[in-house]
Each structure stands twice: as structure tokens, then as C-alpha cells.
KEFI-202395 format. One record per atom (N, C-alpha, C, O, CB): residue number from 1; atom name; x, z, y. Coordinates in nm, 4 decimals, m for minus. Atoms other than C-alpha are relative to their C-alpha. Glycine has a CB too. Layout:
<nodes>
nr/atom/east/up/north
NUM/CA/X/Z/Y
...
</nodes>
This chain:
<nodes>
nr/atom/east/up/north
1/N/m0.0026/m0.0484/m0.1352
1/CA/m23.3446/1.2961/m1.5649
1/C/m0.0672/0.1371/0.0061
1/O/m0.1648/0.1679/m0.0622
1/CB/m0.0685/m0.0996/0.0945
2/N/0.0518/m0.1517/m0.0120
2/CA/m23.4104/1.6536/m1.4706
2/C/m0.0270/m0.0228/0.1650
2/O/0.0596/m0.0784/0.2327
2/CB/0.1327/0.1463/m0.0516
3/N/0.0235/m0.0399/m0.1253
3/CA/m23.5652/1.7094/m1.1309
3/C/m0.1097/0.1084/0.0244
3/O/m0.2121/0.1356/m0.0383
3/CB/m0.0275/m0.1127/0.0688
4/N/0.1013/m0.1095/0.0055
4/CA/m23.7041/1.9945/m0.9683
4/C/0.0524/0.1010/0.1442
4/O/0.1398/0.0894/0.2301
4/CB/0.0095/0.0910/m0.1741
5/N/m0.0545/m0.1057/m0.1365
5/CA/m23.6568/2.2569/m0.7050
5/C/0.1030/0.1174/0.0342
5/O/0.1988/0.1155/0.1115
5/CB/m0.0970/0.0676/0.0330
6/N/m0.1059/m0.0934/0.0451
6/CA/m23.4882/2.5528/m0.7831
6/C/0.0642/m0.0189/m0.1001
6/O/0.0252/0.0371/m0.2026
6/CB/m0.0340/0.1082/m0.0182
7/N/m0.0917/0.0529/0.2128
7/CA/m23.2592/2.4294/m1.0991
7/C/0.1078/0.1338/0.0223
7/O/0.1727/0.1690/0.1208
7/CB/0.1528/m0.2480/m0.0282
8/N/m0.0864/m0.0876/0.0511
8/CA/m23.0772/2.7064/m1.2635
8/C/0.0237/0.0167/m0.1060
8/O/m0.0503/0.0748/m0.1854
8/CB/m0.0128/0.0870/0.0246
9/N/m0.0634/0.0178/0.1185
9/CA/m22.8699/2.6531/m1.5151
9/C/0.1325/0.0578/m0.0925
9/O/0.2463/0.0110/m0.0879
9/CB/0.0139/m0.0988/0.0178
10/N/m0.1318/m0.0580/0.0417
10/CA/m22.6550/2.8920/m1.7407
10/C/0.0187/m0.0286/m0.1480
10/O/m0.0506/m0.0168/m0.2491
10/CB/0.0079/0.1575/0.0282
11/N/m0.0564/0.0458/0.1739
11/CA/m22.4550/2.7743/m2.0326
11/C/0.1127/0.1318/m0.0545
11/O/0.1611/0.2167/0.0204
11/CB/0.1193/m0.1937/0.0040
12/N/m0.0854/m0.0762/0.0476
12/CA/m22.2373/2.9725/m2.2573
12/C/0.1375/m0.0951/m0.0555
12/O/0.2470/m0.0624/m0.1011
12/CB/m0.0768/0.0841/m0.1055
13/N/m0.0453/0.1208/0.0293
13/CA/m22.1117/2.6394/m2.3169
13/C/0.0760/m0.0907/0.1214
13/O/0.1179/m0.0467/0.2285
13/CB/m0.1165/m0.0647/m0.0527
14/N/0.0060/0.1396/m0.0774
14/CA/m22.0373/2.2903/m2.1597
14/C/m0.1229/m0.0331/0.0508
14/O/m0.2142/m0.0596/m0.0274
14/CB/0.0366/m0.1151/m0.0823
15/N/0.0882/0.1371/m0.0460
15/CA/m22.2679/2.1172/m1.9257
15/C/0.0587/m0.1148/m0.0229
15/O/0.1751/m0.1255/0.0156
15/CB/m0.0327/m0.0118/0.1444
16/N/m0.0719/0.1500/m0.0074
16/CA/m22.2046/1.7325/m2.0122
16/C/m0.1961/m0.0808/0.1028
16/O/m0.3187/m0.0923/0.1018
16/CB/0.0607/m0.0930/m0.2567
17/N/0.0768/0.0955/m0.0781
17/CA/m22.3897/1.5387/m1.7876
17/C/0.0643/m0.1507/0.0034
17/O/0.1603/m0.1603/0.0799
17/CB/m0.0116/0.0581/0.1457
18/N/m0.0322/0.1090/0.1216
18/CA/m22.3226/1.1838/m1.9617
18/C/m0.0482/m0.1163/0.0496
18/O/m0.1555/m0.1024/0.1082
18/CB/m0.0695/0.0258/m0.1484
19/N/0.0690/0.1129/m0.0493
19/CA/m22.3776/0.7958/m1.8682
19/C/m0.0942/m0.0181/0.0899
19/O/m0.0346/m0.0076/0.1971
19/CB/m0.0422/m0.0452/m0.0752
20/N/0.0277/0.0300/m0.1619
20/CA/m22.6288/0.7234/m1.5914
20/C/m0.0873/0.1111/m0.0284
20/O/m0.2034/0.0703/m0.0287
20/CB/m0.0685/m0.1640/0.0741
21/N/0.0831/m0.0996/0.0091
21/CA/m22.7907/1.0713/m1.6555
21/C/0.0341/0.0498/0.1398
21/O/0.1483/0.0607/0.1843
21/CB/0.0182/0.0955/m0.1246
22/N/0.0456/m0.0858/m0.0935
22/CA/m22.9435/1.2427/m1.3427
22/C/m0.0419/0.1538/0.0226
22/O/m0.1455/0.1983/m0.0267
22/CB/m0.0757/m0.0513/0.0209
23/N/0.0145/m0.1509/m0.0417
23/CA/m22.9539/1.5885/m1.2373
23/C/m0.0569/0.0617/0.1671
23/O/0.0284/0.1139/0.2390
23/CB/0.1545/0.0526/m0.0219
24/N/m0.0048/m0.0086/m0.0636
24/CA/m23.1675/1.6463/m0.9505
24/C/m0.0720/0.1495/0.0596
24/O/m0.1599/0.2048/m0.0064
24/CB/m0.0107/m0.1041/0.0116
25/N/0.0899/m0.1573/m0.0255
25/CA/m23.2867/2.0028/m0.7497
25/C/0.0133/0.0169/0.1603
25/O/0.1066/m0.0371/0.2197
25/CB/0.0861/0.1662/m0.0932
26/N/m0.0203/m0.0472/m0.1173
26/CA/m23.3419/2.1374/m0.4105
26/C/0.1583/0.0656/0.0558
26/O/0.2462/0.0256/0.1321
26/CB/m0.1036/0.0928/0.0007
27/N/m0.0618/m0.0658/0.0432
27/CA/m23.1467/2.4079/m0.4951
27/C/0.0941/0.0053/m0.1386
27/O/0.0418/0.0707/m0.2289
27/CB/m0.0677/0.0609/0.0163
28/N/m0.0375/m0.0023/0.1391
28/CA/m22.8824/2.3561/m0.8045
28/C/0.0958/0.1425/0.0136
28/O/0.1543/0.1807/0.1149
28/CB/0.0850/m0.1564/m0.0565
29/N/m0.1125/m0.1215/0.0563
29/CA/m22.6764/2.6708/m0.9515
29/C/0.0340/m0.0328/m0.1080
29/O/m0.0630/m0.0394/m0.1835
29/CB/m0.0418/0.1463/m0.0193
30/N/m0.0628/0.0575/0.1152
30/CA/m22.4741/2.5524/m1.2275
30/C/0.1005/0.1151/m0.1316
30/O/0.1960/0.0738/m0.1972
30/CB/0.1028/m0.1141/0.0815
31/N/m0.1230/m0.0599/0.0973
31/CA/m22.2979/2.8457/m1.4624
31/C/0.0185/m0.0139/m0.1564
31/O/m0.0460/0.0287/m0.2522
31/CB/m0.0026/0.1430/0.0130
32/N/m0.0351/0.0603/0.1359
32/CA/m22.1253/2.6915/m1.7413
32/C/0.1594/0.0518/m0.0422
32/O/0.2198/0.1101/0.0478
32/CB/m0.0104/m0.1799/0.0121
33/N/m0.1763/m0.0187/0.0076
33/CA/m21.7454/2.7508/m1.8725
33/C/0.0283/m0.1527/0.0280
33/O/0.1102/m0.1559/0.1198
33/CB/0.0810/0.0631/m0.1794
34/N/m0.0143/0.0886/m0.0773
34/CA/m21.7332/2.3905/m1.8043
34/C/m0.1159/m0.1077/0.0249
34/O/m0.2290/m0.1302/m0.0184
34/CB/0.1063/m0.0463/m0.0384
35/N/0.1341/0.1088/m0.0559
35/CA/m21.9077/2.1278/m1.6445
35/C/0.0702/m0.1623/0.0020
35/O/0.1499/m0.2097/0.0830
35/CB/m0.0624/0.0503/0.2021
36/N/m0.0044/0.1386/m0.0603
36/CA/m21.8893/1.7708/m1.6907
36/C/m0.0181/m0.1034/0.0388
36/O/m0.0826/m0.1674/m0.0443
36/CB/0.0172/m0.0302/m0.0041
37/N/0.1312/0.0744/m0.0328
37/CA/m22.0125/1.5287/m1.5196
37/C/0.0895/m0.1443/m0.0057
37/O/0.1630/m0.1615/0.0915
37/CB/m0.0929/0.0484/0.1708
38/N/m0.0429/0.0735/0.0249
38/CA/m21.8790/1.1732/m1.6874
38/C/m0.0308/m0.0937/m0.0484
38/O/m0.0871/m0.0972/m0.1578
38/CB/0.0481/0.0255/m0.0246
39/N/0.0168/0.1186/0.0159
39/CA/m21.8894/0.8333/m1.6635
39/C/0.0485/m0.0765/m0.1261
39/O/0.1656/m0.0747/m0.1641
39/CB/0.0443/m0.0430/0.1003
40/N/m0.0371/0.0661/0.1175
40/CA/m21.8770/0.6417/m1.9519
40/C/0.1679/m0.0794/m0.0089
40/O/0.2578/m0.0643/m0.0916
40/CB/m0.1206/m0.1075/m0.0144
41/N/m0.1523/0.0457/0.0167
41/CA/m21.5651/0.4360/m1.8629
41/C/0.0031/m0.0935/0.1555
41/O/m0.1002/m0.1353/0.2078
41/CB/0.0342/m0.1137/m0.1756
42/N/m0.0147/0.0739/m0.1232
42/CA/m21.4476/0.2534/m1.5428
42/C/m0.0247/m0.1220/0.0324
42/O/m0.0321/m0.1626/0.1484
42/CB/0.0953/0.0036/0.0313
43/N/0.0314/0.1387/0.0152
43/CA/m21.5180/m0.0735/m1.6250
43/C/m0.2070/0.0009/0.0661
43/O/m0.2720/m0.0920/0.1140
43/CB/0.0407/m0.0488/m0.2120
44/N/0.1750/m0.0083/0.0015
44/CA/m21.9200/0.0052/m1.5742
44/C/m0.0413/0.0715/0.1677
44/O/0.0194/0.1587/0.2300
44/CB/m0.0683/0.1374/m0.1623
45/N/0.0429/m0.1023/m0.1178
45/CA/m22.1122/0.1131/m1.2564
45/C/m0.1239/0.1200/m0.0509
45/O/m0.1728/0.2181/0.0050
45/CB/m0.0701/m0.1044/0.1382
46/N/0.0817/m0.1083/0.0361
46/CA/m22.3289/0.3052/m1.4181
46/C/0.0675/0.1161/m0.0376
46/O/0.1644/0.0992/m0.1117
46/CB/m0.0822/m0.0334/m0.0980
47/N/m0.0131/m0.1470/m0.0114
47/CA/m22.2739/0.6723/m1.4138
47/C/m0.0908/0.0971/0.0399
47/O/m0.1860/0.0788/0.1158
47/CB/0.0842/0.0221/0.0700
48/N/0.0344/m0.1065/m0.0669
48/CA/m22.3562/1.0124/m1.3777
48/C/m0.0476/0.0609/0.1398
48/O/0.0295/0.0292/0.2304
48/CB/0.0693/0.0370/m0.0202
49/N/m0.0082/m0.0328/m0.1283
49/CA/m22.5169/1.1957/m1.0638
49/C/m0.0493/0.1647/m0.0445
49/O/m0.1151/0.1886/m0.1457
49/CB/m0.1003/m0.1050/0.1142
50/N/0.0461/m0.1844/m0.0551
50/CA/m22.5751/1.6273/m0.9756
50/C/m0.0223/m0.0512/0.1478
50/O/0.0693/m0.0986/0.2151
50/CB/0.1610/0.1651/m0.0110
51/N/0.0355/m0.0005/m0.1194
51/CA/m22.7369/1.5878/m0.6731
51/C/m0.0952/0.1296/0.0597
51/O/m0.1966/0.1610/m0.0026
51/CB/m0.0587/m0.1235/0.0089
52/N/0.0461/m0.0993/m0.0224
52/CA/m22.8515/1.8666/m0.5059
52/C/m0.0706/m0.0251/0.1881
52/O/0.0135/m0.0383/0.2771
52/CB/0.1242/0.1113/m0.0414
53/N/0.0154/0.0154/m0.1191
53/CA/m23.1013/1.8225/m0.1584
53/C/0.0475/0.0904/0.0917
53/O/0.0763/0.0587/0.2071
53/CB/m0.1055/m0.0164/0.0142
54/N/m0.0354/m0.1282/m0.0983
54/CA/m23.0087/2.1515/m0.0133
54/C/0.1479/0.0680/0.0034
54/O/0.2404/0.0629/0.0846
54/CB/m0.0961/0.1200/m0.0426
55/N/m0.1578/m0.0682/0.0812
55/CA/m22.7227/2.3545/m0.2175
55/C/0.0386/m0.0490/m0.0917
55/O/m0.0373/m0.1213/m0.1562
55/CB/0.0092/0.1313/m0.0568
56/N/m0.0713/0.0177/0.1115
56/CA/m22.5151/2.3030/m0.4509
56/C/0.1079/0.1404/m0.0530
56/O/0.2159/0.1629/0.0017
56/CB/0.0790/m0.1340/0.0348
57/N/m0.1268/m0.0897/0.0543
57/CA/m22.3254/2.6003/m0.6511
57/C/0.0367/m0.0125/m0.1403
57/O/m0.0516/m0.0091/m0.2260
57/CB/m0.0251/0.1497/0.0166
58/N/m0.0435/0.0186/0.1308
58/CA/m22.1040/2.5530/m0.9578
58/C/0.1116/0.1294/0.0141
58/O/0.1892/0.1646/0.1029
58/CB/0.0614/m0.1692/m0.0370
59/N/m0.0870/m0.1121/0.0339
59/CA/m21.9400/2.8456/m1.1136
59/C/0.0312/0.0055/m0.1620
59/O/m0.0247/0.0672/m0.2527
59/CB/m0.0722/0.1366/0.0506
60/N/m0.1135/0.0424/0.1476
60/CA/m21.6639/2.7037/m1.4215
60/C/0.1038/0.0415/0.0004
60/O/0.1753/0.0557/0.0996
60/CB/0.0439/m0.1361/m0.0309
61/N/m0.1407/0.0171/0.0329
61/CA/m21.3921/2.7565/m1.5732
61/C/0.0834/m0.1521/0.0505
61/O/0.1826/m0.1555/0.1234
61/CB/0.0006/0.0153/m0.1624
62/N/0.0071/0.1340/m0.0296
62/CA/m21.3698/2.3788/m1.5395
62/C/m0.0247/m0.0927/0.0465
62/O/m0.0570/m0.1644/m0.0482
62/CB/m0.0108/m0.0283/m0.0238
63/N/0.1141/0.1410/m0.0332
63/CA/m21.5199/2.0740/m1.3470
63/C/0.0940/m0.0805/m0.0127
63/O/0.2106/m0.0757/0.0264
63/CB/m0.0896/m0.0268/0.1565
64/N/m0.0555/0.1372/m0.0002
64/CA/m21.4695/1.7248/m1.4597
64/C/m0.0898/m0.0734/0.0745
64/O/m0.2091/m0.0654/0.0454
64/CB/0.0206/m0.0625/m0.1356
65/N/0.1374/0.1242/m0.0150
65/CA/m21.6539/1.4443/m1.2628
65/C/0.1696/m0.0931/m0.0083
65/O/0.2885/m0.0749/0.0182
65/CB/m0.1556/m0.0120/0.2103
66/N/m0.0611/0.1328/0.0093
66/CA/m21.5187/1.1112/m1.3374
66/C/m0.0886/m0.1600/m0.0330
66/O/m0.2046/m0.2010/m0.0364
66/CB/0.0996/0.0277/m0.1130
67/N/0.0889/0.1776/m0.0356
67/CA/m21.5721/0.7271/m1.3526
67/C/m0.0849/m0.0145/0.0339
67/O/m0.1854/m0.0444/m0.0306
67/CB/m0.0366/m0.0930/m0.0784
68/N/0.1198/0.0252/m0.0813
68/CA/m21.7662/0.7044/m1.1162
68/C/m0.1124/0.0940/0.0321
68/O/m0.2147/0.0692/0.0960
68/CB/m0.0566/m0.0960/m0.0532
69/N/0.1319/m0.1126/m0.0550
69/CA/m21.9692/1.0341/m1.0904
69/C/0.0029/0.0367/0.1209
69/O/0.0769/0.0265/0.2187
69/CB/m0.0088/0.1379/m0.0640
70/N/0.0260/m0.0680/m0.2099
70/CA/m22.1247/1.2003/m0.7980
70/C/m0.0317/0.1251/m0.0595
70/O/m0.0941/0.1497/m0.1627
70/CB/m0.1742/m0.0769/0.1451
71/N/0.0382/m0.1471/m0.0411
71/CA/m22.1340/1.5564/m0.7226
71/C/m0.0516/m0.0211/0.1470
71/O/0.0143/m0.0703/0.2385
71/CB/0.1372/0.1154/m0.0071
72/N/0.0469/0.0473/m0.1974
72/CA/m22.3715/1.5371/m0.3711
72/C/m0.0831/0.1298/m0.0018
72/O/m0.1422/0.1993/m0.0845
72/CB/m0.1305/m0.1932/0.0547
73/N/0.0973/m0.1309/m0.0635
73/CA/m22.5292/1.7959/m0.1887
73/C/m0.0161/m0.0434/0.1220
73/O/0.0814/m0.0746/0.1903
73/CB/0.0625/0.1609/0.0070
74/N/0.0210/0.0245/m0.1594
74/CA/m22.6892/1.7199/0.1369
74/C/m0.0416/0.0832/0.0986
74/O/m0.1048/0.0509/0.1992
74/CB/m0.0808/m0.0854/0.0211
75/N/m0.0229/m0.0664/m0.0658
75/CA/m22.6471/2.0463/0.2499
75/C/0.1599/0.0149/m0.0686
75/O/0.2451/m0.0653/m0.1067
75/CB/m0.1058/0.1002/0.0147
76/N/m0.1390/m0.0470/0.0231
76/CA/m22.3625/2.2928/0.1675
76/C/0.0013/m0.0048/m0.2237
76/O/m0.0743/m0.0223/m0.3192
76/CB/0.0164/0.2103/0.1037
77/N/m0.0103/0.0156/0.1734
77/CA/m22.1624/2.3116/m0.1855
77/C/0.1163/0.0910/m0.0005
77/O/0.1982/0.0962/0.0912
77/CB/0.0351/m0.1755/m0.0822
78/N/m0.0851/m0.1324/0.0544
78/CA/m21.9566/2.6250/m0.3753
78/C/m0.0305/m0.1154/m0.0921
78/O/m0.1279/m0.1841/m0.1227
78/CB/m0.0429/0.1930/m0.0147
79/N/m0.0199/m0.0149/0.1531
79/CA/m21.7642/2.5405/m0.6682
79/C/0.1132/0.0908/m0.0107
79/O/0.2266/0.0609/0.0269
79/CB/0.0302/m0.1403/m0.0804
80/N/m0.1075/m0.0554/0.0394
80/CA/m21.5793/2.8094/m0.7755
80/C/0.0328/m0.0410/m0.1432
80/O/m0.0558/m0.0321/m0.2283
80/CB/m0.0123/0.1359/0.0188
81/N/m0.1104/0.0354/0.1285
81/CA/m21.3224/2.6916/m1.0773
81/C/0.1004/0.0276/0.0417
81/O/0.1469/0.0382/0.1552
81/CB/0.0205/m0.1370/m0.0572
82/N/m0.1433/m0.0317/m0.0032
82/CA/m21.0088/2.7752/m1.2225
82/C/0.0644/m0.1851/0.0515
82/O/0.1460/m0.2157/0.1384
82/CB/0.0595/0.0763/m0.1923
83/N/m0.0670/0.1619/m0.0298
83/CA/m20.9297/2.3691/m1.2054
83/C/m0.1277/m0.0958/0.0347
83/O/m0.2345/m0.0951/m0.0265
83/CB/0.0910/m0.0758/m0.1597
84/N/0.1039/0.1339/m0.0625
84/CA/m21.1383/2.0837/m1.0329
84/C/0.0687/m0.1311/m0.0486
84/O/0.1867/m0.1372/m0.0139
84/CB/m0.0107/m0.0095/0.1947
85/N/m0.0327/0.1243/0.0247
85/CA/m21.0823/1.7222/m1.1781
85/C/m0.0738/m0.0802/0.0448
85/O/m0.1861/m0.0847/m0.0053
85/CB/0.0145/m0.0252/m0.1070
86/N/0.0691/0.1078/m0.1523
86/CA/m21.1960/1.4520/m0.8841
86/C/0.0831/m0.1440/m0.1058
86/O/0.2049/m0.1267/m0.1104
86/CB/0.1101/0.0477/0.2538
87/N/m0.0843/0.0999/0.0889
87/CA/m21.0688/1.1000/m1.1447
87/C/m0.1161/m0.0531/0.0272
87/O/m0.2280/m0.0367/m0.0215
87/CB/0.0673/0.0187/m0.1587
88/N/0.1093/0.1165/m0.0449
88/CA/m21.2304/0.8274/m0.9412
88/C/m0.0923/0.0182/m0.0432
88/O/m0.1175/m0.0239/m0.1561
88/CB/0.0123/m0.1277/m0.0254
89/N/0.1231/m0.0486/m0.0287
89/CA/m21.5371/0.9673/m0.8805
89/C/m0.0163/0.0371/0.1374
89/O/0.0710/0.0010/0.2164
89/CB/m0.0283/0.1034/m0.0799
90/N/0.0154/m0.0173/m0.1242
90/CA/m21.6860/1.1012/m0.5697
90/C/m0.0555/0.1451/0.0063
90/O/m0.1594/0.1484/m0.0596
90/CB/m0.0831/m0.1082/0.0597
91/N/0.0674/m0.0942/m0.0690
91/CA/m21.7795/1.4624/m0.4402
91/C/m0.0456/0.0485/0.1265
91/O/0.0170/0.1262/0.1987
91/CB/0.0363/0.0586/m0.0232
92/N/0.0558/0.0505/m0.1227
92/CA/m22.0058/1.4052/m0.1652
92/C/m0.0267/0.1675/0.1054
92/O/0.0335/0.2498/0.0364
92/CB/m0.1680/m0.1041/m0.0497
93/N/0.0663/m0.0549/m0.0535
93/CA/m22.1472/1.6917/0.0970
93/C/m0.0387/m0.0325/0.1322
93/O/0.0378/m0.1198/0.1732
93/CB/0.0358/0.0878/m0.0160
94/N/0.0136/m0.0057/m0.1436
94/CA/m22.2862/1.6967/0.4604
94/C/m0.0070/0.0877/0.0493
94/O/m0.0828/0.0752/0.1455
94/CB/m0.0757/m0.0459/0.0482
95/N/m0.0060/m0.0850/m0.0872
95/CA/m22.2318/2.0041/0.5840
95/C/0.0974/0.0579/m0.0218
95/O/0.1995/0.0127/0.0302
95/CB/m0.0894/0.0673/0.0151
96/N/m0.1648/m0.0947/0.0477
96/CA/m21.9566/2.3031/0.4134
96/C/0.0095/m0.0046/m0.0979
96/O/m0.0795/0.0211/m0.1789
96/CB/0.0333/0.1477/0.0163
97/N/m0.0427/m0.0793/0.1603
97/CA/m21.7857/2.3412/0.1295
97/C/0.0804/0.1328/0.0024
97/O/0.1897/0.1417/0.0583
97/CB/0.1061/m0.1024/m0.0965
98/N/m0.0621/m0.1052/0.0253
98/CA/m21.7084/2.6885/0.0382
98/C/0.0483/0.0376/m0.1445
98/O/0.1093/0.1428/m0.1638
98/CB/m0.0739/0.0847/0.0478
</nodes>
């Protein structure tokens, strides 16, 4: 589990965010070429979460969330990508997505 306030995170790489691994921040900024945030397999409830209390920004080439992940922000959420993959999972917000 990562938690913290301002999270800023740049890969040159993949983010994998993997089985019931947690990702939590006030503030998350995410720049990766891709990001994925994936559940082991559908059969399981355990999964992945990016949760973000405030913002959320992802800036990929890529996002995967699946089986069962959460992307949440309980404010606003940016993801700019060339492709978004939503494969039964959930991407939550309460306020905008831009």
C-alpha cells in the first residue's frame, strides 16, 4: 500500500498496480506510457484500488483497469489516453471528469 498526500508518479514504463494492491493520495498524478491497474482474475473479489481523495490525473498511452479494479476519486478525475480499457471493473468519481 502506498498512501500519502501529494503522490506523483512518473514512469518511463508501466505502472502495474497488481492483486489487492492499494494506491492511495490526496492528490494522485500518474505519468506512465501505461497504467495498469489489474485484478488477478474474475473469479476473486480481491483486487486492485487508485484511489485518489481529491484528484485524480492519469496521463498514458494506455489504461487498463480490470477484474474488478477501482479507479476512484472523490473529487474530479483527468485521464488523458490514447485508449481506456473499463473490463468489469469500475471507474468511480463524484464530481467531473475531464
Amino acid at each position: 500500500m502506498i498512501n500519502g498526500g501529494a503522490v506523483k508518479l512518473t514512469l518511463t514504463g508501466t505502472f502495474l498496480n497488481l492483486g489487492a494492491a492499494r494506491f492511495y493520495g490526496d492528490d494522485i498524478l500518474i505519468n506512465a506510457v501505461n497504467v495498469k491497474n489489474h485484478g488477478d482474475s474474475l473469479d476473486t473479489k480481491e483486487a486492485p484500488t487508485v484511489a485518489a481523495r481529491q484528484k485524480m490525473v492519469i496521463n498514458s498511452q494506455t489504461v487498463d483497469n480490470d477484474n474488478h479494479a477501482l479507479l476512484l476519486s472523490l473529487g474530479d478525475i483527468s485521464i488523458v489516453a490514447d485508449t481506456v480499457n473499463n473490463h468489469s471493473a469500475t471507474i468511480e468519481l463524484s464530481t467531473v471528469i475531464w
